[in-house]
C-alpha positions in Angstrom: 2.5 19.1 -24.2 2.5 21.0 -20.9 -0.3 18.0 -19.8 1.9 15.5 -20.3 4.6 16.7 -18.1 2.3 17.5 -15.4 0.8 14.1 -15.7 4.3 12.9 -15.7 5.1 14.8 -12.2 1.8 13.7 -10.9 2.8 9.7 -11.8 6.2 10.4 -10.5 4.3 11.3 -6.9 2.5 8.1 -7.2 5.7 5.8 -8.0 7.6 8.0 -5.1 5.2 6.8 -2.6 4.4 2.9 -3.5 7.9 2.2 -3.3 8.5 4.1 0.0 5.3 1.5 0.9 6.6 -1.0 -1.0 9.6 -0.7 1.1 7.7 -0.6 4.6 5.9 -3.4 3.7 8.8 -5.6 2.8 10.4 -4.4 6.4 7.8 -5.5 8.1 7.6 -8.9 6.6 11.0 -9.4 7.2 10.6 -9.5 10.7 8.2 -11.5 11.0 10.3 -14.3 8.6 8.0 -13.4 5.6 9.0 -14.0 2.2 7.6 -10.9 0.3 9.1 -8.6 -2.8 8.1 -5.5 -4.5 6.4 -7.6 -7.5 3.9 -9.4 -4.4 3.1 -5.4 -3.6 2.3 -4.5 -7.1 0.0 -8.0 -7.5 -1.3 -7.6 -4.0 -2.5 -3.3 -4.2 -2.7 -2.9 -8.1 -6.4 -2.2 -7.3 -4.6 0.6 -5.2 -2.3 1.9 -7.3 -4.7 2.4 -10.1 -6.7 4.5 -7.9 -4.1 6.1 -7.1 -3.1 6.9 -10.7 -6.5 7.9 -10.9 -6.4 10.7 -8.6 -4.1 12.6 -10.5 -6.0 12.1 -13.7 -8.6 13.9 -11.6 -6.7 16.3 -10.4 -5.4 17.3 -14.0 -9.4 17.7 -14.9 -10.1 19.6 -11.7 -7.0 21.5 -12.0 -8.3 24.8 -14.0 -10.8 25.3 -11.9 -9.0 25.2 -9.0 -6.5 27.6 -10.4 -9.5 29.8 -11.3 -10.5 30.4 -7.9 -6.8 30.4 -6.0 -4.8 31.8 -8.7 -1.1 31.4 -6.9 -1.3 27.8 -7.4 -0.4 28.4 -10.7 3.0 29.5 -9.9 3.4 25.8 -8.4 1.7 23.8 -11.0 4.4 21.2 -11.3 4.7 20.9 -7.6 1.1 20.6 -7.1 0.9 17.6 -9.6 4.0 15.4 -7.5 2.3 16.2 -4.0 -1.2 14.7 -5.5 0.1 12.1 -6.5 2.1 11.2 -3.5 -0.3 12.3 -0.8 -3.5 10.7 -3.3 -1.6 7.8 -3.1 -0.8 7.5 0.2 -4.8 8.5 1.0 -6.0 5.8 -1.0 -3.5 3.1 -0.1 -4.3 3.7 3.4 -8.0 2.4 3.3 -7.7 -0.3 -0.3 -4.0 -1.2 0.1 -4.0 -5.1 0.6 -0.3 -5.4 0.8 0.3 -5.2 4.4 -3.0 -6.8 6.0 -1.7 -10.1 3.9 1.2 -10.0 6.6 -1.1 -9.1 9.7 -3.4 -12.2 8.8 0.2 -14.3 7.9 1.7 -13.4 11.2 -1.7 -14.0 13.1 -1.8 -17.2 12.1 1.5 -18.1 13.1 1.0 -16.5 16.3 -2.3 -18.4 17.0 -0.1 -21.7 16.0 2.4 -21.0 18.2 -0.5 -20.1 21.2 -1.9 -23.8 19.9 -5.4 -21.5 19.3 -5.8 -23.4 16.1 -4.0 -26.0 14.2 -1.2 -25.8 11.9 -3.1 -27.7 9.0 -5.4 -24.3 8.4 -2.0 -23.1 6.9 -1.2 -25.8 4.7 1.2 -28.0 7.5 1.0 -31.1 9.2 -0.5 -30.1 12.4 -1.2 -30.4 16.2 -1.5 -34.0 17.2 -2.2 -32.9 20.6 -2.7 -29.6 21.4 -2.2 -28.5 24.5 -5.0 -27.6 26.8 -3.1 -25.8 29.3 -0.4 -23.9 29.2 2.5 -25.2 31.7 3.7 -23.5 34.6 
């Protein structure tokens, strides 16, 4: 039983820090006049989070042995559990999360429209008739 609460705590890290991402991400698509919710983060990192989920399952194998050899971590079992799964997560997420590099490559192709780089049909709209070769004075 004791497991399952510390796999609990450990899942409760992980949840704790995709929403605080989830959150940034859906900030920072808002300024740039993105339409994106939680649900697109899930869809977008799941690969992510399920590492991420993974870590603590690790960490409850690895656990014993690490409580072997530094013995006062026992007195912080729970603890330990909620800060692996938040700072796993937040590891992981920072080199497989997908969530916010959709926006970058969104918001660079708006800014390359807007520079008249390329034209507007590589997005899906009607494009550049003309675009200009110079930029006015």
């Amino acid at each position: 039983m004791e497991y399952l609460i510390y796999l609990l705590a450990g899942l409760l890290g992980v949840i704790a820090h995709c929403f605080c991402k989830a959150k940034d991400i859906i900030e920072y698509a808002e300024k740039a006049n993105i339409k994106f919710s939680v649900s697109e983060y899930f869809k977008k990192d799941l690969f992510s989070v399920g590492m991420s989920i993974l870590s603590v399952l690790i960490w409850l194998l690895i656990f014993g042995e690490v409580g072997a050899k530094y013995p006062k971590i026992l007195d912080y079992i729970r603890f330990s559990f909620v800060i692996m799964g938040f700072l796993g997560s937040y590891i992981i997420q920072k080199f497989f999360s997908k969530g916010k590099s959709y926006i970058s490559d969104i918001i660079d192709k708006k800014t390359n429209i807007a520079d008249a780089v390329i034209y507007s049909d590589d997005i899906g709209g009607g494009g550049i008739k003309n675009p200009p070769t110079k930029i006015p004075d």
